[in-house]
One Martini backbone bead per residue (centre of mass of N, CA, C, O) as a GRO file, in nm:
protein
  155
    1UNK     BB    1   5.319   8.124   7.101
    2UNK     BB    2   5.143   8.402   7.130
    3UNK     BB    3   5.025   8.684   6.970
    4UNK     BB    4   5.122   8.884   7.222
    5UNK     BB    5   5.452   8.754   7.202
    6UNK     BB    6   5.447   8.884   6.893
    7UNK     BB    7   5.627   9.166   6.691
    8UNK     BB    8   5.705   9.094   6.394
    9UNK     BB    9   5.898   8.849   6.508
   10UNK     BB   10   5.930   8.958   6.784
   11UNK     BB   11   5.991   8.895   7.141
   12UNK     BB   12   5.833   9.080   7.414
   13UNK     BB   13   6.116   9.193   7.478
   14UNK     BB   14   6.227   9.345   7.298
   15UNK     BB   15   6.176   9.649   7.368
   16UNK     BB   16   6.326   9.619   7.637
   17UNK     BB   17   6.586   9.628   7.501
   18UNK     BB   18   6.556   9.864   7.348
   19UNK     BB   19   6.594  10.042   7.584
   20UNK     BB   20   6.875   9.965   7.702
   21UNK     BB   21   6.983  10.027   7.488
   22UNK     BB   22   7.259  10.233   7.367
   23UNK     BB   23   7.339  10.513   7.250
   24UNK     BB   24   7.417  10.775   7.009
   25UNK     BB   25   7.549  11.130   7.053
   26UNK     BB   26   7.640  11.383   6.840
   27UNK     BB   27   7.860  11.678   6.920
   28UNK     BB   28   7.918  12.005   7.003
   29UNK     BB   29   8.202  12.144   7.150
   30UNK     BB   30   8.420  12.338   7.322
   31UNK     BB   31   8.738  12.316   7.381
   32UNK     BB   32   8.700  12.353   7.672
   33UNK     BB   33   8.516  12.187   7.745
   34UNK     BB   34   8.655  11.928   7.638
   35UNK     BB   35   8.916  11.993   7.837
   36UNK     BB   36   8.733  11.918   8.090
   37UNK     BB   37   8.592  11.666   8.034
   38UNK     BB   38   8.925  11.559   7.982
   39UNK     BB   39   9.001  11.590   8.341
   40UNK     BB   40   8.791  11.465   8.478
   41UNK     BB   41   8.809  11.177   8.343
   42UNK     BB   42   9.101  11.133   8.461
   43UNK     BB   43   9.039  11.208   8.753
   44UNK     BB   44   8.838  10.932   8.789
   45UNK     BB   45   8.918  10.710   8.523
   46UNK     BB   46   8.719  10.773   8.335
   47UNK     BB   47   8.524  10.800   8.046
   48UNK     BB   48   8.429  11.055   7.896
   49UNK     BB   49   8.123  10.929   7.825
   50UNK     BB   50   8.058  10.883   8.148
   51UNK     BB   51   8.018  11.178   8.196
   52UNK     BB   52   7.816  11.293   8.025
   53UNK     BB   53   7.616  11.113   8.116
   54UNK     BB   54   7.637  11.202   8.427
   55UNK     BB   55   7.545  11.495   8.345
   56UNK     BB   56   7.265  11.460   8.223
   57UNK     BB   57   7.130  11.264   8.404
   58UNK     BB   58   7.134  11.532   8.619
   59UNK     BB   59   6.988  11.724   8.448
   60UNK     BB   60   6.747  11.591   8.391
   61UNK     BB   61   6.663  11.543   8.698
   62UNK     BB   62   6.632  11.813   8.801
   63UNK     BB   63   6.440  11.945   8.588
   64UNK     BB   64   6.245  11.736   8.719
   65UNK     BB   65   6.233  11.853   9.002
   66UNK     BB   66   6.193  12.170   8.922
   67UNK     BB   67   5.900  12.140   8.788
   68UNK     BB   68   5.777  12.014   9.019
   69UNK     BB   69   5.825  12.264   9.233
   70UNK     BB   70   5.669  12.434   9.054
   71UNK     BB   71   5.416  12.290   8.999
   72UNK     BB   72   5.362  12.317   9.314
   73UNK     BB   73   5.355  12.620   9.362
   74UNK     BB   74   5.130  12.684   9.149
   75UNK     BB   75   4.909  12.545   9.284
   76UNK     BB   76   4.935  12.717   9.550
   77UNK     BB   77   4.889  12.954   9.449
   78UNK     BB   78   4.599  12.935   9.330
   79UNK     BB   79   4.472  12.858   9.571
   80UNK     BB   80   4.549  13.145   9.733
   81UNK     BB   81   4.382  13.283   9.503
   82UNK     BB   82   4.075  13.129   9.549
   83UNK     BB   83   4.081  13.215   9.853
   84UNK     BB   84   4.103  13.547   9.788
   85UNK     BB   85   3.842  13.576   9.642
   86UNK     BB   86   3.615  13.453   9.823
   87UNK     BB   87   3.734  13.674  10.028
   88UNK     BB   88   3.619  13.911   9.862
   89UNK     BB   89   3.341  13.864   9.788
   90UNK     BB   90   3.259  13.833  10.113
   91UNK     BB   91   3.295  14.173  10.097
   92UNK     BB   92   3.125  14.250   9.869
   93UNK     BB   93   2.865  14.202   9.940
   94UNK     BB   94   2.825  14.426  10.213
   95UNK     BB   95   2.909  14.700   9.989
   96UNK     BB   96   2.677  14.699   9.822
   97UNK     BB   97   2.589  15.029   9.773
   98UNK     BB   98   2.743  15.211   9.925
   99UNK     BB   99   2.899  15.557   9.977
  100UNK     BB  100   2.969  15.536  10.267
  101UNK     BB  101   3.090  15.634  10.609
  102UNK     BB  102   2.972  15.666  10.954
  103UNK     BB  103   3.124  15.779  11.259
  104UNK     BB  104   3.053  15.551  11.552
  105UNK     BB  105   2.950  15.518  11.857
  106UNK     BB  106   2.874  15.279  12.081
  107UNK     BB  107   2.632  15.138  12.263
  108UNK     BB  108   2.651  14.851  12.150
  109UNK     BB  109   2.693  14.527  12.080
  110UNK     BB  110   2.868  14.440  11.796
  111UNK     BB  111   2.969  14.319  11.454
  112UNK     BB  112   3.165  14.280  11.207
  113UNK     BB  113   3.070  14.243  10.879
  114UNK     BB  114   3.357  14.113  10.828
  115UNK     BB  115   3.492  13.981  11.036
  116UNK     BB  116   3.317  13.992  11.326
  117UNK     BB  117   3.441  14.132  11.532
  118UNK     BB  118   3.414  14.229  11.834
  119UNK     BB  119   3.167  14.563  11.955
  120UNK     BB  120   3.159  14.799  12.165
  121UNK     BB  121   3.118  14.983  12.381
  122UNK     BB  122   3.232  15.327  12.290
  123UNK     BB  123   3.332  15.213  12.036
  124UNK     BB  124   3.432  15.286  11.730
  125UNK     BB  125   3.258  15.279  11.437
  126UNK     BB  126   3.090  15.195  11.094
  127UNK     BB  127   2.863  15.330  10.890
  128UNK     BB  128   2.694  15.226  10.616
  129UNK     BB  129   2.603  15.412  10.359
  130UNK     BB  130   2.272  15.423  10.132
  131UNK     BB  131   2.114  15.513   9.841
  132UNK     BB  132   1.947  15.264   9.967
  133UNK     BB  133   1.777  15.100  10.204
  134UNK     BB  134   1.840  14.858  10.085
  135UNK     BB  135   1.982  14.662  10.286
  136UNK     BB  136   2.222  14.556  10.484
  137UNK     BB  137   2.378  14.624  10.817
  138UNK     BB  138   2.678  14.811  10.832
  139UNK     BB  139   2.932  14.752  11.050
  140UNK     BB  140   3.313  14.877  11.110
  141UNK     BB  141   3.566  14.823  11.163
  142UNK     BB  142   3.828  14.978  11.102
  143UNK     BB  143   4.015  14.742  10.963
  144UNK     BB  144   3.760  14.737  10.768
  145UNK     BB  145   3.813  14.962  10.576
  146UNK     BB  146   3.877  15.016  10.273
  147UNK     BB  147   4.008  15.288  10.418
  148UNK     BB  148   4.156  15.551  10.547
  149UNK     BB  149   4.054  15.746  10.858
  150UNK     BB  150   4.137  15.952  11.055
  151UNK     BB  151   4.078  16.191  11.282
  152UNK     BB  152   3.997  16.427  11.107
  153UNK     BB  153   3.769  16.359  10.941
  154UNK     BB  154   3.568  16.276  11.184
  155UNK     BB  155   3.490  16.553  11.289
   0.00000   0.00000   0.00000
């Protein structure tokens, strides 16, 4: 035998076999829960305690289960919380600098500066006014404004 086969003077099995060992677990629980689980028991033909062991082995299963469940839903949260940080990132740079927004009738073919969607001739759409003119020209499909503009504040 070398010495990787024995730890402590047991053979590298030991551990193994300790892991398969079971255990006596004493606990306390209520006449009621006691009286349900010798009837289930009965009713099985099975030990009390094989009952108990495949009721924990199930919720502990379950737990497990559960919490991948979790893990995965709030990965997935994340994630398109992440996205939508991104994509809003991408709304405030071209909004940068704003102060209002000018309602007009587009003569030519433009597309909107936060969506792409093309925006044609006589389609209604908004012009981004800046306190100073440096910075890039945005034009706003209605869809795309920060905020809602009726068509009586239009005119």
């Amino acid at each position: 035998m070398s010495e990787d086969d024995v730890d402590e003077g047991k053979p590298s099995s030991a551990p193994r076999e300790e892991a398969r060992k079971e255990r006596v677990i004493h606990t306390r629980v209520p006449a009621v829960l006691e009286q349900e689980l010798k009837r289930l028991a009965g009713s099985l033909r099975i030990p009390v305690s094989n009952v108990v062991r495949t009721i924990l082995e199930d919720a502990v299963a379950t737990l497990d289960t559960v919490g991948q469940l979790a893990e995965g839903e709030l990965r997935q949260a994340a994630e398109k919380l992440r996205q939508r940080r991104g994509a809003l990132r991408r709304v405030v740079r071209p909004l940068e600098g704003i102060v209002g927004y000018q309602a007009l009738a587009l003569a030519r073919d433009e597309s909107c500066a936060l969506c792409g969607r093309e925006l044609h001739p006589g389609e209604k759409a908004y012009l981004g006014v800046r306190e100073v003119p440096e910075g890039p020209r945005v034009i706003l499909g209605k869809e795309c404004l920060p905020f809602s503009m009726s068509e009586e504040k239009d005119q």
